[in-house]
C-alpha positions as CSV (number, residue, x, y, z in Angstrom):
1,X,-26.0,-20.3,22.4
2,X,-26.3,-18.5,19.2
3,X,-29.4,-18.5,16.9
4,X,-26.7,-18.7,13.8
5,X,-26.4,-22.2,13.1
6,X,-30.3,-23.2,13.1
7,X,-30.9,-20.0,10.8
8,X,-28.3,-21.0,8.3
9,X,-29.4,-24.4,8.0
10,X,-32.9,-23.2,7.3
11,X,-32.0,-20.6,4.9
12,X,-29.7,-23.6,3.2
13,X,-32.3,-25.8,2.9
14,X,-35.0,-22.9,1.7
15,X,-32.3,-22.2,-1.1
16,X,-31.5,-26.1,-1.8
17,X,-31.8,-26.9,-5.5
18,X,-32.2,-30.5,-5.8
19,X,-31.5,-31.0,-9.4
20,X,-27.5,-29.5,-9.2
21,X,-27.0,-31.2,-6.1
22,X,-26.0,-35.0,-7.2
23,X,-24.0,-33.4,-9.9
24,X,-22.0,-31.2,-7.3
25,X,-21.6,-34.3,-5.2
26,X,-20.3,-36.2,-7.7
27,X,-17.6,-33.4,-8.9
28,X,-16.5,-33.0,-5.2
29,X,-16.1,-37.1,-4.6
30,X,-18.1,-36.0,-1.6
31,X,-19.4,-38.9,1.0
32,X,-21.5,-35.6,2.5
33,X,-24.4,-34.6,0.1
34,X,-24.8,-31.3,-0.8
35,X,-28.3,-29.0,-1.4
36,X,-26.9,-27.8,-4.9
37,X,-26.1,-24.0,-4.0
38,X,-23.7,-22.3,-6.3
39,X,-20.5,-20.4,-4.3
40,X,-22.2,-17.2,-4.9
41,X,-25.2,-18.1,-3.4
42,X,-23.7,-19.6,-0.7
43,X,-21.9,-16.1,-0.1
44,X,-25.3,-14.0,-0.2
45,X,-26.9,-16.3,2.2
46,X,-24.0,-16.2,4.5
47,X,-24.4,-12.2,4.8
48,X,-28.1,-12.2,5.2
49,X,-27.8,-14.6,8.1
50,X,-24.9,-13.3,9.5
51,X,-26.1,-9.8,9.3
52,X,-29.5,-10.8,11.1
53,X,-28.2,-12.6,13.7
54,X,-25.1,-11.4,14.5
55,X,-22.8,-12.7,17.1
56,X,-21.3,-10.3,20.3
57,X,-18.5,-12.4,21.3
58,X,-15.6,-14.5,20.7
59,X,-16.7,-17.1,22.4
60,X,-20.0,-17.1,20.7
61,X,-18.2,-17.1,17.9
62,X,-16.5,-20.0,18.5
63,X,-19.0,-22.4,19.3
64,X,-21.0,-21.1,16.1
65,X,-18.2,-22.4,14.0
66,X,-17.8,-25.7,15.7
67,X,-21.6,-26.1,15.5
68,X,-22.1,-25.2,11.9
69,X,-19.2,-27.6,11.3
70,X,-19.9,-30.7,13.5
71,X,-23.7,-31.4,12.7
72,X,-23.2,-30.5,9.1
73,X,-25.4,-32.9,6.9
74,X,-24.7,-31.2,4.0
75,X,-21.4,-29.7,2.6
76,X,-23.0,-26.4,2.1
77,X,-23.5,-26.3,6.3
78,X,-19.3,-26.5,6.2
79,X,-19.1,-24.1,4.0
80,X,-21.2,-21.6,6.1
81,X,-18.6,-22.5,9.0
82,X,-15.5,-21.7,6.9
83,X,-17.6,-18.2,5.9
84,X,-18.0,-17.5,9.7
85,X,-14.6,-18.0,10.3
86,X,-13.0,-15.9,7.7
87,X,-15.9,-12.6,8.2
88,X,-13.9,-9.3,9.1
89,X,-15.6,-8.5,12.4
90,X,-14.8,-11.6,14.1
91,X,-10.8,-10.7,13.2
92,X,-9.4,-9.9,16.7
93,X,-11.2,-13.6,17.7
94,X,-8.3,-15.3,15.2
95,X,-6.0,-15.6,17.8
96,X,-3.5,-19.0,18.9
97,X,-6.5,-19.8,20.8
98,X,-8.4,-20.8,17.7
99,X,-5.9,-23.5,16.4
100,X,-7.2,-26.6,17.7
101,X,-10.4,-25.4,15.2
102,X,-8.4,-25.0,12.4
103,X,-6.9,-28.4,13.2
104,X,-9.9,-30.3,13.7
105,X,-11.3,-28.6,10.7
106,X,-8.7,-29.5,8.5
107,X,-8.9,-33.3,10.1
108,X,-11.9,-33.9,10.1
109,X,-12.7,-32.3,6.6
110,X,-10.0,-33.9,4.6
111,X,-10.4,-32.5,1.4
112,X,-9.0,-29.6,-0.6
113,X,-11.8,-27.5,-0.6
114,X,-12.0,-27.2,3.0
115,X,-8.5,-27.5,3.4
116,X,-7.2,-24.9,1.4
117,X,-9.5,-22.0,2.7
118,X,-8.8,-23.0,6.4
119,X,-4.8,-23.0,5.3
120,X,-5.3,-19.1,4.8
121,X,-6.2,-18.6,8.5
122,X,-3.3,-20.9,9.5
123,X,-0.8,-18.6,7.3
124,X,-2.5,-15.5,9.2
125,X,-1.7,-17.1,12.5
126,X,1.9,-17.7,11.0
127,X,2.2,-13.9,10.0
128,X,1.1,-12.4,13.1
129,X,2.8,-15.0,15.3
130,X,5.8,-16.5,13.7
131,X,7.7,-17.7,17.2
132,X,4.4,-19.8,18.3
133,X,3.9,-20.9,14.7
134,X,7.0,-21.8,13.1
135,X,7.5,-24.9,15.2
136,X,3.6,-26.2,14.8
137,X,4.3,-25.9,11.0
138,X,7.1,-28.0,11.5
139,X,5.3,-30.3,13.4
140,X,2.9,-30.7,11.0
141,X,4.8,-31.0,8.0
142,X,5.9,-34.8,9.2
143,X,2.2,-35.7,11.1
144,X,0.5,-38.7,10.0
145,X,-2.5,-36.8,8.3
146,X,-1.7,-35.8,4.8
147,X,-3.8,-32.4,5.0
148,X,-1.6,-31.3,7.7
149,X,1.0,-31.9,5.8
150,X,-0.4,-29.7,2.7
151,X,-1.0,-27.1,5.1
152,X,2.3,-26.8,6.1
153,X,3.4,-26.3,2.7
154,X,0.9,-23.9,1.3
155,X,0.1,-21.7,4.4
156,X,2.5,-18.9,2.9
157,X,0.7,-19.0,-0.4
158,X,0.1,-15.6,-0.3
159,X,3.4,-14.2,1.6
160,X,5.4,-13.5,-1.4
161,X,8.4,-11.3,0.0
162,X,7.9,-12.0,3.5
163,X,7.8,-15.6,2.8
164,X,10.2,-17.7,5.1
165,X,12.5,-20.0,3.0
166,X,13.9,-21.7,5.4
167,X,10.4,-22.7,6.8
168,X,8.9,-23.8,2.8
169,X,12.3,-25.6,2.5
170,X,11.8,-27.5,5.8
171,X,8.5,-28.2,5.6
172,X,9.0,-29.5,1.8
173,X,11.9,-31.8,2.5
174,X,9.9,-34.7,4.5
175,X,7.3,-34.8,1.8
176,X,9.8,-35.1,-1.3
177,X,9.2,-38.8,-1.7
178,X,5.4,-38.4,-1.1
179,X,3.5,-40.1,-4.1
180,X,-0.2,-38.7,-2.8
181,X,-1.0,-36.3,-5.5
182,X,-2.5,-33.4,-2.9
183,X,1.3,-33.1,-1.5
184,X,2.9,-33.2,-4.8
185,X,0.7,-30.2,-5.9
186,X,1.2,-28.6,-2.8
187,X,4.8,-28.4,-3.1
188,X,4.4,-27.3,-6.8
189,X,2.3,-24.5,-6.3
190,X,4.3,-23.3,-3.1
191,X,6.8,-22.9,-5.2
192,X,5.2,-21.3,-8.6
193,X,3.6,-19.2,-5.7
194,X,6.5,-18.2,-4.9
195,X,8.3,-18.2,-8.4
196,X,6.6,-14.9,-8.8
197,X,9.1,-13.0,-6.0
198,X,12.1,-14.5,-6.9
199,X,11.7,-17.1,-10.1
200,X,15.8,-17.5,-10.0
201,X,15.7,-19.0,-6.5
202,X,12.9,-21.2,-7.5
203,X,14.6,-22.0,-10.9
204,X,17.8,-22.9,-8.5
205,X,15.9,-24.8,-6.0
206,X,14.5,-27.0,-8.9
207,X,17.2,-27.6,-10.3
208,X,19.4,-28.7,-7.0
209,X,16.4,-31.0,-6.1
210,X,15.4,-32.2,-10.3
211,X,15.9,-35.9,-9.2
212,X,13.9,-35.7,-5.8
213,X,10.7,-33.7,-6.9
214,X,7.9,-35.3,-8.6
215,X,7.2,-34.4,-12.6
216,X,4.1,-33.0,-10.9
217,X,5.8,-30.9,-9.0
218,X,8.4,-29.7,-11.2
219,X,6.2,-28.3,-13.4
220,X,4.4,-26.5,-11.3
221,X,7.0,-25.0,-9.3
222,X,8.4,-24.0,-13.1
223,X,5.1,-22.8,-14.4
224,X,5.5,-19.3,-13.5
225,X,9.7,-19.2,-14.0
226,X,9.6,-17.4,-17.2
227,X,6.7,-15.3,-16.8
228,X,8.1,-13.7,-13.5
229,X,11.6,-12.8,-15.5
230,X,9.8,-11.3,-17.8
231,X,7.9,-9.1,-16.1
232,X,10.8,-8.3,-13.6
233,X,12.9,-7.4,-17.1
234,X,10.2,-5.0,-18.0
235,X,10.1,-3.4,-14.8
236,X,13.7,-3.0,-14.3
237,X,13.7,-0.9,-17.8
């Protein structure tokens, strides 16, 4: 077992503030309490540990991350987990294999702030193994757990060109009539994401679905229309 968990959760709780904590509770809705360390912070400390205790193996890795996650007591301690899972050395761990963590972390965390960082490493998966992926994205984008959902429709956040249409499209379409706000923002920024590739076919897509999509959604998906002609105008010149 890895010394890595027990040494972040020291070094949290050496760096706890007491006084920000309820307020950073409170802004989060969080049922977990936190120790009131700012993002920063939180990054600094998770180099210093990492860097002293550093990890040899995948499956080391692994069970580091699950640790860190499962006897969290405070948020921070989920944080550090998420921070493990993303650092660049443990890259060629990130793998199919790891899936089930991502799920149970999205699951289990259900909320946006964990959610949306561990949707990254779901639209890395989906980058590097489309055939595999596709069909779990689909999957997901009509399971019972709203995060899954969310994750199915934001995991190509960052694809821009290489983004799969047919994929967005399919996973929007079963959540059209969703009234939870977290999957009417979802499909909005997908598509403003998007917006800055090709703003027409997002314009388009809009428009052919005006009376299906949420005002929420709508204007995000629109919010970066304009913009994105523009600045394709000007390039084109």
């Amino acid at each position: 077992m890895s010394a890595l968990p027990a040494a972040m959760r020291s070094a949290l709780a050496a760096a706890a503030d007491p006084e920000r904590a309820p307020r950073m509770q409170a802004y989060m809705k969080s049922e977990m309490p936190y120790r009131g360390i700012t993002a920063p912070d939180m990054r600094a400390i998770s180099k210093r540990v990492f860097a002293e205790h550093p990890i040899s193996s995948c499956e080391e890795w692994q069970s580091a991350v699950l640790e860190l996650w499962r006897e969290a007591r405070f948020r921070e301690e989920r944080y550090a987990a998420i921070e493990l899972l993303a650092q660049r050395r443990h890259r060629d761990c990130r793998t199919p294999d790891v899936l089930p963590i991502y799920e149970e972390m999205i699951t289990t965390g259900a909320w946006w702030d964990y959610v949306d960082e561990v949707s990254q490493h779901v639209g890395n998966l989906l980058r590097s193994h489309p055939e595999l992926m596709k069909p779990v994205m689909r999957a997901w984008s009509t399971d019972k757990s709203l995060w899954k959902r969310r994750v199915s429709i934001i995991c190509q956040i960052t694809f821009k060109k290489e983004t799969d249409l047919d994929l967005l499209y399919s996973n929007i379409e079963p959540n059209l009539a969703e009234r939870n706000f977290f999957i009417r923002k979802a499909i909005g920024w997908a598509l403003r994401a998007y917006a800055w590739t090709d703003p027409v076919e997002v314009q388009r897509y809009v428009a052919q679905n005006e009376a299906r999509l949420s005002g929420l959604s709508r204007r995000e998906a629109l919010k970066n229309v304009q913009k994105a002609r523009t600045s394709r105008a000007a390039s084109s010149r």
